[in-house]
DRENLO-529347 format. One record per residue (C-alpha): x, y, z. Coordinates in steps of 0.001 Angstrom, whole numbers, padded with zeros to 6 digits, always signed. Example, Ala and Ser with C-alpha at 12.3 -4.5 7.8 and 13.67 -1.06 7.14 Angstrom:
% residues 2
+012300-004500+007800;+013670-001060+007140;
% end
This chain:
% residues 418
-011443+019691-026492;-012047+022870-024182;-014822+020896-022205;-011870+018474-022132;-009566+021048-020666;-012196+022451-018448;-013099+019595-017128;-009700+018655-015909;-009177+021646-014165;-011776+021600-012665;-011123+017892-011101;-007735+018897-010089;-008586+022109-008453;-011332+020034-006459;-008537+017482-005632;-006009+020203-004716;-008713+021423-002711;-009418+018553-000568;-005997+017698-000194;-006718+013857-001471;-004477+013287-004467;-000577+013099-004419;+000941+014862-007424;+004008+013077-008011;+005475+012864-011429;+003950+009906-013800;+005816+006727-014095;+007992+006793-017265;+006888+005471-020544;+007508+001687-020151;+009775+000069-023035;+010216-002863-024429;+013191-005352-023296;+014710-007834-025247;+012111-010303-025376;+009373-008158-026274;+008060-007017-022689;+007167-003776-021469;+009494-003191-017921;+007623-000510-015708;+009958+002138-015050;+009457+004299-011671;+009314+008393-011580;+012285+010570-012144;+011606+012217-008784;+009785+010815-005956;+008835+011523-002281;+012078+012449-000038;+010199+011709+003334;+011961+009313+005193;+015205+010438+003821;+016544+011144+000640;+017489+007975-000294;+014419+006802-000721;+013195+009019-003217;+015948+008066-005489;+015021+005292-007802;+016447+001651-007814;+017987-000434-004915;+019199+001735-001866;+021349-000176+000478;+024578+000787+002722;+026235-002609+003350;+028689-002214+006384;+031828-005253+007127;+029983-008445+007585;+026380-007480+006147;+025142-010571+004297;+024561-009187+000036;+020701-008968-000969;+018817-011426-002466;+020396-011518-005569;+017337-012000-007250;+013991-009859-006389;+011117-008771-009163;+008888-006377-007205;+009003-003191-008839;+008895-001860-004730;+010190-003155-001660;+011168-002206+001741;+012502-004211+004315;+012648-002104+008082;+012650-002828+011939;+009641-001869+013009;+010928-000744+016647;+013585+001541+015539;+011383+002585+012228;+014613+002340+010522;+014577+001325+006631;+017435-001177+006022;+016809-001531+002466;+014480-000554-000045;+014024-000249-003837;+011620+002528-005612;+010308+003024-001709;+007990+005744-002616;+006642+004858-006236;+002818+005515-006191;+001244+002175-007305;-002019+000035-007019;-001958-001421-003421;-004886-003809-004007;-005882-005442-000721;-002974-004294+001534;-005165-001027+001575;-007059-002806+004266;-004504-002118+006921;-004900+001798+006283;-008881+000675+006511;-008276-001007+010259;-006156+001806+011190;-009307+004258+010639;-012028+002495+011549;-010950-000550+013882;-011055+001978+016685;-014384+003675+016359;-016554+001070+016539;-016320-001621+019512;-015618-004768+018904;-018456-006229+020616;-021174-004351+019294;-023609-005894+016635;-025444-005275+013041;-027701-006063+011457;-026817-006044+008095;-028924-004425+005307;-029009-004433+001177;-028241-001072+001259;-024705-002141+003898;-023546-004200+000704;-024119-001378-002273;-021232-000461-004418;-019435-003403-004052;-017069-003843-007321;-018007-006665-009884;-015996-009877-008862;-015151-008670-005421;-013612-011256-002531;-016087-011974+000208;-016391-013706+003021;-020158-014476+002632;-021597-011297+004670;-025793-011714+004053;-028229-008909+004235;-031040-009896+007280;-028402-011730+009212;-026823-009903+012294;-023063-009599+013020;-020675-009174+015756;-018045-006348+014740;-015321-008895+015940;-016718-011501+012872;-016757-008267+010565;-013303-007822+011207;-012261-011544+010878;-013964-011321+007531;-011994-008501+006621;-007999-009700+007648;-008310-014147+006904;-010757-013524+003464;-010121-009798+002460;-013742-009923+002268;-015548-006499+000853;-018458-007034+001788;-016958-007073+005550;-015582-003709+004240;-018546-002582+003363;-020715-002973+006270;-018393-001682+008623;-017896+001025+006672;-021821+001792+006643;-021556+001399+010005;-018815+003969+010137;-021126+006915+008433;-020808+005605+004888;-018048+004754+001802;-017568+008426+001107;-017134+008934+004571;-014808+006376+005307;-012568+007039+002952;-012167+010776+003440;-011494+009659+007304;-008607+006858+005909;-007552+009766+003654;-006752+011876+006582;-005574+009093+008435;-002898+008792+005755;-001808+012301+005940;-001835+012036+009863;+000827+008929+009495;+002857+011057+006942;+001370+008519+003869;+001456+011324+000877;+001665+008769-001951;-001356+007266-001000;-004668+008287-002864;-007963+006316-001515;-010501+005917-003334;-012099+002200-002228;-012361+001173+001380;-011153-002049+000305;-008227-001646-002151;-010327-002830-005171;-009189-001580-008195;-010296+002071-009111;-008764+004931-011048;-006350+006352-009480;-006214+004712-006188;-002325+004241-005594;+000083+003770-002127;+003489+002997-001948;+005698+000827-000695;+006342+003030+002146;+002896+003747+002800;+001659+000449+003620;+004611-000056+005949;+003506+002641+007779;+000125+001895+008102;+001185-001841+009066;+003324-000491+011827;+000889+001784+013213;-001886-001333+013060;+000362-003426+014584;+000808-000942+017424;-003351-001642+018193;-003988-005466+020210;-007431-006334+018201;-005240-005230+014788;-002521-007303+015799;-005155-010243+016966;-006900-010010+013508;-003807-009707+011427;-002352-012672+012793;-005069-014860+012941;-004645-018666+011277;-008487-019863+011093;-011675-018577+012634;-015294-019669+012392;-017582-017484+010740;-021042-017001+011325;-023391-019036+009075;-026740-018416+006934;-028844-020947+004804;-027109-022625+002833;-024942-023650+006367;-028079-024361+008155;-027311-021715+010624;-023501-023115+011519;-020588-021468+011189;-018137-022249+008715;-014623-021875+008961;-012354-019149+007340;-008997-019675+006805;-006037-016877+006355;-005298-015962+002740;-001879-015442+003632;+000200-018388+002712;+003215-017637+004345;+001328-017633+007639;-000880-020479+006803;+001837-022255+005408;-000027-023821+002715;-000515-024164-001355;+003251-024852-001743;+004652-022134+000804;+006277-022991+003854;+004979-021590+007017;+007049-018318+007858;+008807-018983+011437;+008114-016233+013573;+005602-014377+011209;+002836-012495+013237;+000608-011069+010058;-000241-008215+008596;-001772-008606+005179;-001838-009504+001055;-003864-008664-002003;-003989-009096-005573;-005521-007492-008445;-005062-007010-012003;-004062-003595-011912;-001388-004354-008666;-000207-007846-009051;+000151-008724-005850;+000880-006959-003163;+002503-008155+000430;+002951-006815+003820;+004449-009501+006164;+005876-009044+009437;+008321-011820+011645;+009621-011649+014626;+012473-013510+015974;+015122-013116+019265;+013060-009397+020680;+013636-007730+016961;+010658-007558+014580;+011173-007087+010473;+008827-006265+008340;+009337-006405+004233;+006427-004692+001836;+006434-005526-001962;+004344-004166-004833;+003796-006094-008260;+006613-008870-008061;+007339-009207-012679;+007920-012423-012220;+005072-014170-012383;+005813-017334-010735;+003290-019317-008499;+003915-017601-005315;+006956-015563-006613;+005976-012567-003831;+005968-014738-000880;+009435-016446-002326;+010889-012815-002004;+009033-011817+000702;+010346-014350+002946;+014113-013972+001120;+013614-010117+002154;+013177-011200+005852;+015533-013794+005983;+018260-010837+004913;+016124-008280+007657;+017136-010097+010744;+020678-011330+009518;+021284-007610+008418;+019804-005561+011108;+023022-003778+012867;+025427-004742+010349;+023808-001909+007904;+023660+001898+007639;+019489+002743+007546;+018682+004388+004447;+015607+006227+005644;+012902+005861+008131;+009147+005243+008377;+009205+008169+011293;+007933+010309+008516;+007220+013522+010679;+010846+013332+011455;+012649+012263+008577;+016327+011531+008918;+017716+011830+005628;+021289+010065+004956;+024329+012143+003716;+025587+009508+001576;+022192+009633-000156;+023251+013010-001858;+026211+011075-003731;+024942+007865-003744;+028133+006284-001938;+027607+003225-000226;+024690+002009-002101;+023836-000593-004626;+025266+000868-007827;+023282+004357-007257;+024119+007374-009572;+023600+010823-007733;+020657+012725-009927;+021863+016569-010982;+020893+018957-008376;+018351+020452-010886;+016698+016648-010132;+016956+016699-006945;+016927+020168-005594;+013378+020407-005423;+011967+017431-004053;+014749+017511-001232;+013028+020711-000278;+010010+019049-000153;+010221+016261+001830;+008171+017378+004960;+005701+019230+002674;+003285+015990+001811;+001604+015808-001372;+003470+013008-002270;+006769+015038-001822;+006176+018032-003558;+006220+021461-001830;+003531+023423-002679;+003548+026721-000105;+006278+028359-002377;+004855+027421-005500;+004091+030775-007719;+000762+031188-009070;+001294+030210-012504;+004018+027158-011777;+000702+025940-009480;-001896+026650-012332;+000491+024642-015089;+000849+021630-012366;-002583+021465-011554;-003800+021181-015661;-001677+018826-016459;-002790+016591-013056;-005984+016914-014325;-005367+016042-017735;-003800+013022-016433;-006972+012243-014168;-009088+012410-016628;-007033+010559-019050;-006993+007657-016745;-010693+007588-016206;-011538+007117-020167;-008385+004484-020184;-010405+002996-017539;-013665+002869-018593;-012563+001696-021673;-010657-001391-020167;-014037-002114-017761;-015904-002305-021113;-013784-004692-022319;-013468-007295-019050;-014976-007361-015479;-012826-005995-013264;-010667-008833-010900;-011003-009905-007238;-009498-007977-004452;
% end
């Protein structure tokens, strides 16, 4: 029990240290509903960058005369939908709620690496390049001897969300632990503090989390880049072959259906990328972005519950059908300008929302006066001594809680595809 204790202190402390984990408050327990399911429930407080609003929980919206109602129906336990010009947030729900991200971590991935290596250059690919891949991992058929362009790399790592891709150009990039302490900082940089990396790829690992929020910030800033852009919004590409192709390429195809437009989902009109993922521990995850008469939308969900064939693209494309016929006719709720946050007045009484009900100021009071401070919201620089001790064992009890849940679940099954 003290080794216990010690060694969760210890792994917090290191974390604090290193600046890698966001504290935010657990999810509460889930309960049971009606018909026997457990309903995730998001954090009594959350992040406040971006504007207060969104670190209340539930649906935050500011309808003005004329704005078209929200899909009356949408499962993801987090959404946002935002113009990615302006940065402003038109909607969201549970915006900064620290969950798995699964593959959509690629696009913090790109936004780290994509520009340190040149596109052009080439690799030869080695056993060690494709180490520490997780069991059951998607791949785009990336074979130790062969040689690479980057370019084909990054093909491999937007159409198939292929880790081994990952994995190479990561090696390439000084290594995994390397990589991911550069996207780590990258995240901070971009004002991300719900996001905890912990896989260059998104696979599942304990306590690897982003938010809604976060992975439309890191999908704006790719799109911002031409080869992330290129990539993202690729259909089909040919990839280079080995053996068992005789030496000829084979063609890759985009795993995003509502670009593709296949497997019973309509082709998105206007869509220009960014990126999916699914796992076990996420559901699946979605980052799509249209655009349509000089405006571009973009809508991010996390974990649709209902668990329909192609129930997230359904509501992702529902999210950016109300985007474009909602932009102007709503007040923003917040805004992925996170170094700048614009908080709304109306968020402090909840007036003008979706059904909102103000938290007391004992809630709110101190994540409000955190919302620049990062670390997923809360303010540490006037922490006392022992409030930051008290915090900091109880993270780590956490952390280390979630590593024996863990191992004990990757005893029981392999772990899923990214």
């Amino acid at each position: 029990m003290h080794n216990d204790l010690r060694t969760a202190a210890v792994l917090c402390t290191v974390a604090l240290t290193a600046g890698l984990v966001s504290l935010a408050p657990a999810s509460a327990t889930p309960s049971p509903t009606a018909s026997g399911t457990v309903t995730p429930r998001p954090p009594a407080r959350m992040s406040t960058v971006g504007g207060e609003r969104l670190g209340l929980s539930g649906v935050q919206v500011q309808l003005r005369a004329g704005a078209p109602a929200l899909p009356a129906k949408l499962s993801a336990l987090s959404w946002i939908v935002s113009d990615t010009t302006t940065g402003l947030v038109l909607a969201a729900k549970n915006a900064h709620w620290a969950l798995p991200p699964a593959s959509t971590l690629k696009t913090l991935f790109a936004d780290t690496v994509l520009p340190k290596i040149p596109t052009r250059a080439t690799h030869k690919v080695t056993d060690a390049d494709l180490a520490g891949m997780g069991e059951g991992s998607s791949l785009v058929g990336v074979l130790p001897g062969q040689t690479y362009k980057v370019s084909d790399l990054w093909l491999g790592v937007f159409l198939r969300s292929g880790n081994d891709a990952v994995h190479v150009l990561a090696s390439m990039n000084g290594g995994v632990a390397a990589t991911v302490a550069q996207m780590q900082a990258q995240a901070v940089k971009l004002g991300a503090g719900d996001t905890h990396v912990v896989s260059p790829d998104g696979y599942d690992m304990p306590g690897q989390v982003s938010s809604a929020y976060d992975l439309s910030l890191f999908a704006r800033d790719g799109m911002k880049n031409a080869d992330f852009a290129r990539y993202a919004g690729t259909w089909k590409a040919e990839f280079p072959g080995g053996p068992n192709t005789k030496g000829k390429p084979f063609e890759i195809d985009n795993t995003d259906r509502m670009l593709m437009g296949i497997d019973g989902v309509p082709r998105y009109d206007g869509l220009i990328g960014v990126k999916n993922g699914y796992t076990t521990n996420a559901g699946n995850t979605l980052v799509v972005a249209a655009r349509r008469g000089g405006r571009t939308i973009m809508a991010t969900l996390m974990n649709p519950q209902d668990h329909a064939l192609n129930a997230v693209y359904t509501e992702a494309a529902e999210l950016l059908d109300w985007g474009f016929a909602a932009d102007g006719k709503v007040t923003p709720v917040g805004s992925l300008d996170a170094a700048s946050p614009k908080p709304s007045a109306a968020a402090k009484t909840g007036s003008g929302g979706d059904s909102v009900t103000a938290p007391s100021k004992a809630a709110t009071a101190p994540v409000a006066a955190a919302s620049s401070a990062g670390f997923g919201g809360m303010g540490w620089a006037g922490a006392s001594g022992a409030g930051l001790v008290a915090v900091a064992v109880a993270a780590g009890g956490a952390l280390l809680m979630r590593r024996r849940r863990y191992a004990a679940k990757r005893r029981r099954r392999a772990l899923p595809r990214v």
